[in-house]
N, C-alpha and C positions, 0 to 999 in steps of 0.2 A: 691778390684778391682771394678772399676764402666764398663760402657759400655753405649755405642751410638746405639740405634737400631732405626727399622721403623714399623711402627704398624700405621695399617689404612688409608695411605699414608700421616702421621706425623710422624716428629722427637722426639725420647723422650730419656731421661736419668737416669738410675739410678744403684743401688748398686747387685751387685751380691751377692747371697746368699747362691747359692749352684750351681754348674756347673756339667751336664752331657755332653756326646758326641751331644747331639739332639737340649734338651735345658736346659735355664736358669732358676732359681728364681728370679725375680728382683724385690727391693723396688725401688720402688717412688720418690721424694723429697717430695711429700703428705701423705708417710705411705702406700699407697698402695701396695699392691704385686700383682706380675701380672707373669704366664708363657710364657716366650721368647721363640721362636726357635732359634735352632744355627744360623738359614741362615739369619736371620732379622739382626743380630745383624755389625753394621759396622765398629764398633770403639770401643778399650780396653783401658783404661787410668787409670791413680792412680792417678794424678791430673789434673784437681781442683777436686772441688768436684762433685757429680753428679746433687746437684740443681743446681750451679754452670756455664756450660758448653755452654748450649743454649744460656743463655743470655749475658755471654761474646762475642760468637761466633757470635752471632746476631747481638751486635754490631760491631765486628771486618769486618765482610761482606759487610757492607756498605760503608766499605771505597774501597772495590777490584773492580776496573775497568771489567765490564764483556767483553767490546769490546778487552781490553787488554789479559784478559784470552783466549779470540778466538783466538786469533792471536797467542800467545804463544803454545798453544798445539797444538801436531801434527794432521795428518790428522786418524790415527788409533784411535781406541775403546781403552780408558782408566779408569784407576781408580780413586778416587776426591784425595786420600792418593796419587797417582804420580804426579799429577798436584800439589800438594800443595806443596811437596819439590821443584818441578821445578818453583813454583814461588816464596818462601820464599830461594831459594838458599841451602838447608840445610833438614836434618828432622825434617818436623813439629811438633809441639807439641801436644797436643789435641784439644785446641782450635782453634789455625793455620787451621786442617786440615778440621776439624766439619765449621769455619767460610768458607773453598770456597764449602764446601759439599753442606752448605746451596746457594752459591751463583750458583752455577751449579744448583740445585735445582727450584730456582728463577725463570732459566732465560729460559725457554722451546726453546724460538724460536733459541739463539742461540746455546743451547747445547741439544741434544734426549737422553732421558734418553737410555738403550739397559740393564737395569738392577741394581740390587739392589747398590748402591754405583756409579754404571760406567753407563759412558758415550762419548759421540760422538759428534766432532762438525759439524752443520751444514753446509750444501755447502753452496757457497757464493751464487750461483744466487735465492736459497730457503731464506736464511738468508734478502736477501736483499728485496725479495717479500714479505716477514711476517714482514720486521720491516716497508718496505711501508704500508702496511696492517693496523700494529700498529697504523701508525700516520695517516691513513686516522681515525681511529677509535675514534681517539684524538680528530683530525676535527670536526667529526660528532657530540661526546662529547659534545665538546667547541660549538658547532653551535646548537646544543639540548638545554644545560643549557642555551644559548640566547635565542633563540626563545623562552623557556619556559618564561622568564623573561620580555618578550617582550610583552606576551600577559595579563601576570599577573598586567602590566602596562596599559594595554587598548588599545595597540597598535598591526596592524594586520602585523606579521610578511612578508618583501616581498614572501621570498619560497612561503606563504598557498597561495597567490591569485589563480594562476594556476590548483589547486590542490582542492580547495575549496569545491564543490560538493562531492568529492571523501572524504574526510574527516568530515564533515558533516553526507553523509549517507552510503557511504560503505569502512571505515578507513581501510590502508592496517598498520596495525601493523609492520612490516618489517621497514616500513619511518619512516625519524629521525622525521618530521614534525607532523606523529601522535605520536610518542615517547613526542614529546614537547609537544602536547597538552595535554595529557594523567598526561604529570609530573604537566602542569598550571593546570589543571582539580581536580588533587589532591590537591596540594597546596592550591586551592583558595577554594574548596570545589562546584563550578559552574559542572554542565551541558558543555558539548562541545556545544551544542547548544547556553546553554546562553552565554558562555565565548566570543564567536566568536561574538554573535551580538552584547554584550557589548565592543566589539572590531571594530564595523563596518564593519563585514564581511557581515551581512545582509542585501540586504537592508529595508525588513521588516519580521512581523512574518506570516504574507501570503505569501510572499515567501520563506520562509522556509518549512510550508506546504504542499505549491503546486510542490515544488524544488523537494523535497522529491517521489513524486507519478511520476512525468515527469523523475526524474535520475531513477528510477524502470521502466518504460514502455514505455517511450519515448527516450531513451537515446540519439539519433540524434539530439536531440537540437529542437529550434526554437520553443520551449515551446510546441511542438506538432501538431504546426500550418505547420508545412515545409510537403512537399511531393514530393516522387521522380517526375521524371518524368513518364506523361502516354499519351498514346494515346488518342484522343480524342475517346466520344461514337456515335457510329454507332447505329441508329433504323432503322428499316424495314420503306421501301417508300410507302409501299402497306397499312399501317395498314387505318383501317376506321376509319370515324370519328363520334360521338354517336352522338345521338340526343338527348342529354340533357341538361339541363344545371343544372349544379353541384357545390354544395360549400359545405366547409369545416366549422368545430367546434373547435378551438384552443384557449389554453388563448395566451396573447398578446405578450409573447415571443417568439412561437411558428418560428421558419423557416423550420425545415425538415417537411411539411405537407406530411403526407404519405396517410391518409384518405381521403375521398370528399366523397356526397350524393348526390343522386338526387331519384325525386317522379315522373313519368309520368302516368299518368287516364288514365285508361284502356276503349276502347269505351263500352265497355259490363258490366262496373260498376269496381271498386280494382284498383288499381294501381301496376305499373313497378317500385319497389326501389331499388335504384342501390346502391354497396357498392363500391367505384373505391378506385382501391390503386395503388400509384404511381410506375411506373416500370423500376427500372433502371435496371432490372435485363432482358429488353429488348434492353438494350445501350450496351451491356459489356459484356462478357462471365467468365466465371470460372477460366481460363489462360491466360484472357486479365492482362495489368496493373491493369488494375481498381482492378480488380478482386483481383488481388493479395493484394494490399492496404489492399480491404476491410478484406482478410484471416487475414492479420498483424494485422488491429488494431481492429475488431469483435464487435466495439459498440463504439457507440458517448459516451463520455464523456460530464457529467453533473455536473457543482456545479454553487454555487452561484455568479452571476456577470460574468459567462465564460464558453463557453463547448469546446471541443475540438471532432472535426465533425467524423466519421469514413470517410466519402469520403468527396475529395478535396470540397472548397466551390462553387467553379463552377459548379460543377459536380451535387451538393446538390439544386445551381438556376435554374440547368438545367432540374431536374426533379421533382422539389414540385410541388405538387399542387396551384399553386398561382391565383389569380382572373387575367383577362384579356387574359389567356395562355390557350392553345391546348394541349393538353400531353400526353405523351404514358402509360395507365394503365390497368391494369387486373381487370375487373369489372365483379362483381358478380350481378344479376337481380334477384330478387326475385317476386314471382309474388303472389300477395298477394289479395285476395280475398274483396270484400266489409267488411265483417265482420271479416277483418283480419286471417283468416287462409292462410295458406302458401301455396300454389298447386304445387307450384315449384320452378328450380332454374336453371339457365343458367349462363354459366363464359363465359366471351369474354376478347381478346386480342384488346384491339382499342386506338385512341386516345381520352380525354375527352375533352370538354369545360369546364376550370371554373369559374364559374361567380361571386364569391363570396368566402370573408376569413372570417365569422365571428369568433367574439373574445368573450370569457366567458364572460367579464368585458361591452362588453356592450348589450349582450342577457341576461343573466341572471339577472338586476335590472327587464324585463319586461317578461320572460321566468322563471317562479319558479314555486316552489309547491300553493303559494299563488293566483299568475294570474294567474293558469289554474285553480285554484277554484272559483276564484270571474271573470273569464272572461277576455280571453286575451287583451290586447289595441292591435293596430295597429303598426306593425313593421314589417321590411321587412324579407321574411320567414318564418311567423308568422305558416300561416295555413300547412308550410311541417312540420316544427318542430314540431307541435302540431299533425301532424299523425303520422312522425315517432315517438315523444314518445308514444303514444298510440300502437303502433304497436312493440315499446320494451317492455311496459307493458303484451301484451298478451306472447312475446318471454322469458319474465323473467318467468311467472308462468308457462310456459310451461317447463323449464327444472325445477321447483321447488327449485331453488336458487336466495336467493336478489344479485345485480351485486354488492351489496356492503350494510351493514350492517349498514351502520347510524352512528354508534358510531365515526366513524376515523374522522379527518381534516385532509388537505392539507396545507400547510404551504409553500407562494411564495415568495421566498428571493428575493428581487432587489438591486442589488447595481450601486447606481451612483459614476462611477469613477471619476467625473467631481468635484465632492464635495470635501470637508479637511474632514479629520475624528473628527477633534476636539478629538482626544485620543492623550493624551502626549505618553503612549507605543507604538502608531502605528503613529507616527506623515504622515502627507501626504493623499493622495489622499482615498476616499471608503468610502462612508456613505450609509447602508444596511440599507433599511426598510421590515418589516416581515408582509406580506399580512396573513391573517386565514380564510380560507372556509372551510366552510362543503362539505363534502362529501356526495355521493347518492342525489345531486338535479337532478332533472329533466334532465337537458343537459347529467350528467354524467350517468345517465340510460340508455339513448337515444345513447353515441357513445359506451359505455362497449357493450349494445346488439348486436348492430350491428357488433361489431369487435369480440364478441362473434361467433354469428351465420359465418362469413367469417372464422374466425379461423377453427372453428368447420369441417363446410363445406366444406374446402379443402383439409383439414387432411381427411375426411372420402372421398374424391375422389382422394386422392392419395394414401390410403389405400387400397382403392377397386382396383385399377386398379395395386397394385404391383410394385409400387416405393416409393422407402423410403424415409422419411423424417426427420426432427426433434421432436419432441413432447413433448408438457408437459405435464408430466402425472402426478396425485396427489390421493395414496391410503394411509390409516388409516392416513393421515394426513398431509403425506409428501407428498415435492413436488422434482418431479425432471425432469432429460427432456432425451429423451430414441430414441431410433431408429426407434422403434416399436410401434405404435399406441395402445393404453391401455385410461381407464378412465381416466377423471379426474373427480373427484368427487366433488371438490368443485362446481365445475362450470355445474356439472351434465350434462356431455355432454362425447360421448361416446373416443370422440380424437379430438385432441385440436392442430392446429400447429400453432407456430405462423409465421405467415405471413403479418401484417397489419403493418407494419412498416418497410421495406426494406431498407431506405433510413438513417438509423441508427440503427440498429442489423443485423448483417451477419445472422447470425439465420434465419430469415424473408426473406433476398436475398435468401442464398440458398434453403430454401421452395419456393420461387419464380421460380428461375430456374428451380427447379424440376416440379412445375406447368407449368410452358410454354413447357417446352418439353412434358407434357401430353398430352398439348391442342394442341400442332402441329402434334401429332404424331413423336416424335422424341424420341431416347435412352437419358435417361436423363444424366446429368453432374453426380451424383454420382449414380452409379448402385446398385442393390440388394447384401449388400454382403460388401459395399464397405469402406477401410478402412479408406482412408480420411474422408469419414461420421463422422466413430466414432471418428476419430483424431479434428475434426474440430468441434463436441460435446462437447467433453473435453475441448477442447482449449477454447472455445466461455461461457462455464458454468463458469470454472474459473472466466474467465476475466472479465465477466458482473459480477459478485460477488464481485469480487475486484475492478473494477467501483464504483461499488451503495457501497462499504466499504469506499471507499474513498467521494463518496459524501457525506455519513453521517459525513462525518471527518469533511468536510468542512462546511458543514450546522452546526456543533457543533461550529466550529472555528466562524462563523459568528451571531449566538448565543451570545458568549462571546462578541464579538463584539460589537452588538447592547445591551447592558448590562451596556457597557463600554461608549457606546455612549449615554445613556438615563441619565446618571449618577444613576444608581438604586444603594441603598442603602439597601433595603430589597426586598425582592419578595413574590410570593404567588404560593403555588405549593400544588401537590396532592400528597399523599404518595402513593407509588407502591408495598412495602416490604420495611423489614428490613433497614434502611438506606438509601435506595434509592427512591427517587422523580421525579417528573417531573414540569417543573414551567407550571404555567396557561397560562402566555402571549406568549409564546416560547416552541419551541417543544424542551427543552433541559433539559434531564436527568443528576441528579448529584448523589453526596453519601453526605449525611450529617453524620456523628459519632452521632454526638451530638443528632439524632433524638432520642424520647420515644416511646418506643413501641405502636404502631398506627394503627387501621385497613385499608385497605387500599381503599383508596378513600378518606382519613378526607383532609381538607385543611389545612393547615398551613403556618405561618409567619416566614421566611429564614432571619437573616441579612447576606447582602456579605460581606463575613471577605480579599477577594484579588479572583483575575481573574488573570493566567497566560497564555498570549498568545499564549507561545512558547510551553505548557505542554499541552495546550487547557483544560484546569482545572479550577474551581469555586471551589472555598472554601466560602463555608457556613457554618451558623449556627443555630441551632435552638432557634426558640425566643417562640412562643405561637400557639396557636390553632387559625383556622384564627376567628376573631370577629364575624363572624354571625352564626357558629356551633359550638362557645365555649361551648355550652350546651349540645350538640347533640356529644357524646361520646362512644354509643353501638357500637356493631359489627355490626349491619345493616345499618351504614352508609353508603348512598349511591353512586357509584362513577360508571360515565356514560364514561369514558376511559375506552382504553384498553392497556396494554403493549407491544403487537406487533405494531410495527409499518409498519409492511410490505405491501406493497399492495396486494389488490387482485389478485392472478394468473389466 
């Protein structure tokens, strides 16, 4: 006696070998034995045989129409053994009955199972909804293995245009469209990234980078330039106007000017130095539009060749510091003795004159460490600059921190969009050239102190007085930014707000606002206590994080770039650790494998073995020790970097 049973929701066959009430012994057609229960078992036959059975019946099923079988059977729960005489006219035989077992098996949508052997047919209006179902499924199939095919040809499927963004950088798995990328992606062994720009989805590998940080934070489009609409800003009719006249220190990019100075001689010997910081936080209030913008977007966005402003650019003309213009700012007086000691300090709310933008690039050939030792020339601002640095000098030794340690560079990306790149990978428009200064001259002493001492200075009168701010605080090392007035250590100063920059960190507006309402006597916009604060801490920490994360991105990317554009072939770089470097010409860190264990600071000679745009990756390799310290191999080799590149807080 063989028998048909079901074990693990398969068909299988074999010989019986011993029969209780419960269960079976059964062999195999493998030799196998295995114990049945009584209830599994669906079919009893003496022929064929039991290797035999399946594979008749397997065949035999493929010829039985399932649409046929629906329509045959009634609308009652049957068994596969009644159905099978009702369609062979007769009692079936064993394979007969095992071949529609299988086919009722087969076919879910039209027959539900209701148990071991038996089944039900489906109603027609479920039937007809699951085999549409089916063939949309087909559809999608068939339009899947296309488009995969499509792209693995070089060509951009029409569906992805639409869609593009969204499958790039946040694919919804569900769509056949990423299903097809996904299948080309395998097949060709490509990046969805590169697949698509070898398909001309992109139209370069800068915009794929920049694509990327704008569908993350910008997601309204217009590259982050669009803005709702707002009200215009209102300033007070009443404010006074200073008697000074005041200019600024910016390098040559500069537009959001949030700084300005001015010196007035005191008749009794010292001078009046004023610190003026621009105020839009006198245009606009906290639940104006403006306001709201600036909550949304908490800091100008920076990279190379492009920033993206926190407020409109109107907004941003309307209240720089610019030369020839009157303007509304909070200016701090400092009243500052002959022989530079400090006697005091006065804040006003007024409008400034400014009469001047200088630019780094053309004060500092005649404003350096060098001509103020061998004797300034003649240049316009000569004798203020030369007392306010002198007067940051006595400010820096006074809190017992350098504004900046000497060792860092700045690194000025310019890119002209106007130019070809001359790179076959980036064919079009952007040719970056990478300016290097030092850090800690003379200028950069002169505006750190100053924005030092204002920062300082406002934190500790909005401390005293019992309205909160923002802060940055910095103990055993760290830095972070707090609600509550605490040191910061590096900067040796007891509380630190930042405020000197309004006009691009929400950070700096909202200590703004909190400062005018000091100075008016008014309840300020966030109270003691107040949750927005902390909400708008958080929010504003993040974000300028993942700003300055993203500029790094893009200063990397433009790196590669200029690399790409020099034609460099090999480089010269300083080893950091283990594998990793920095090149000399370019502020851009890599990994070489191939480096030998190296102290760090030795120089060494890189050849470029390939630069990927889209990965923003150099692949080097190591060649020799650079030529003029091939000799020079101890551990005391000297190395005048440093690995942080962060600036000073």
């Amino acid at each position: 006696m063989n028998v048909l049973f079901e074990e693990d929701g398969a068909f299988r066959a074999g010989t019986v070998l011993a029969d209780s009430v419960t269960s079976l012994q059964i062999e195999l057609a493998s030799g196998k034995r295995s114990k049945v229960k009584a209830a599994n078992v669906l079919l009893r036959f003496v022929a064929p045989a039991a290797g035999e059975l399946l594979e008749r019946a397997e065949a035999e099923a493929q010829g039985i129409d399932v649409d046929f079988l629906w329509e045959v059977c009634g609308e009652q729960e049957f068994g596969f053994e009644e159905l099978a005489a009702e369609y062979h006219g007769a009692k079936p035989d064993a394979v007969q009955a095992a071949a529609v077992l299988l086919r009722l098996h087969a076919a879910p949508i039209h027959f539900h199972r209701k148990g071991r052997g038996r089944f039900r047919k489906a109603p027609p209006d479920i039937l007809q909804a699951a085999l549409a179902g089916l063939e949309r499924k087909k559809q999608q199939a068939a339009a899947i293995e296309r488009m995969a095919e499509e792209l693995k040809q070089g060509r951009l499927p029409e569906e992805f245009s639409p869609l593009l963004a969204q499958l790039i950088y946040k694919p919804d798995r569900n769509r056949g469209e990423t299903k097809a990328l996904e299948a080309a992606c395998g097949d060709t062994g490509k990046s969805a990234a590169r697949l698509l720009f070898d398909c001309g989805a992109l139209p370069s590998t800068h915009d794929y980078h920049l694509g990327r940080f704008l569908f993350e934070f910008f997601p309204e489009g217009k590259g982050g330039t669009g803005f709702p609409a707002f009200a215009a800003p209102t300033e007070p009719a009443d404010l006074p106007v200073a008697q000074v006249a005041a200019f600024s220190v910016d390098d040559a990019h500069t537009t959001e000017i949030d700084d300005a100075f001015s010196v007035t001689p005191k008749p009794d010997g010292g001078w009046h130095i004023g610190i003026h910081i621009a105020a839009p936080g006198l245009g606009f209030t906290l639940d104006s539009d403006l306001g709201r913008i600036a909550r949304e977007r908490l800091s100008t966005v920076y990279m190379p060749g492009r920033k993206i402003t926190m407020l409109p650019e109107a907004i941003v003309e309307h209240f720089t510091l610019a030369a020839g213009h009157t303007v509304p700012a909070v200016s701090l007086y400092l009243d500052v003795a002959a022989d530079y000691r400090l006697l005091g300090h006065e804040t006003k709310i007024e409008r400034v004159p400014i009469v001047a933008n200088l630019r780094h690039h053309d004060i500092e050939p005649v404003f350096n460490a060098e001509t103020l030792a061998a004797g300034l020339p003649e240049f316009p601002y000569r004798d203020e600059l030369r007392l306010l640095w002198e007067f940051a000098a006595v400010l820096e030794a006074g809190r017992g921190k350098p504004s900046d340690n000497g060792n860092r560079k700045d690194y000025n990306f310019v890119v002209d969009w106007n130019a070809d790149s001359g790179i076959g990978v980036e064919p079009g428009k952007g040719v970056v050239s990478i300016e290097q200064r030092e850090r800690g001259s003379p200028l950069d002493t002169l505006v750190a102190e100053l924005m030092i001492m204002a920062n300082a200075t406002w934190g500790a009168m909005l401390r005293d007085a019992g309205i909160p701010a923002l802060y940055r605080v910095q103990t055993a090392g760290k830095v972070r930014m707090s609600t509550v007035a605490a040191a910061h250590e590096g900067l040796g100063v007891e509380c630190y707000a930042w405020s000197s920059s309004p006009l691009r960190r929400y950070c700096d507006l909202l200590n703004q606002w909190q400062l005018i309402a000091l100075l008016r006597g008014e309840p300020p916009p966030f109270p003691p206590k107040s949750a927005d604060l902390l909400a708008a801490m958080r929010d504003f920490e993040l974000t300028y994080a993942a700003y300055a994360e993203f500029q790094r991105g893009m200063e990397r990317y433009w790196c590669l770039r200029w690399l790409l554009q020099q034609g460099e072939q090999a480089v010269t770089a300083q080893v950091l650790r283990e594998s990793l470097v920095r090149l000399e010409a370019i502020p851009l860190v890599a990994r070489v494998p191939s480096l030998p264990e190296l102290p760090r600071g030795k120089r060494v000679q890189l050849a470029i073995d390939g630069i990927d745009l889209l990965e923003a990756e150099l692949r080097a390799r190591y060649l020799e020790l650079a030529p003029e310290l091939a000799a020079n191999t101890g551990p005391d080799a000297a190395f005048d970097g440093e690995e942080d590149e962060n600036p000073a807080e």
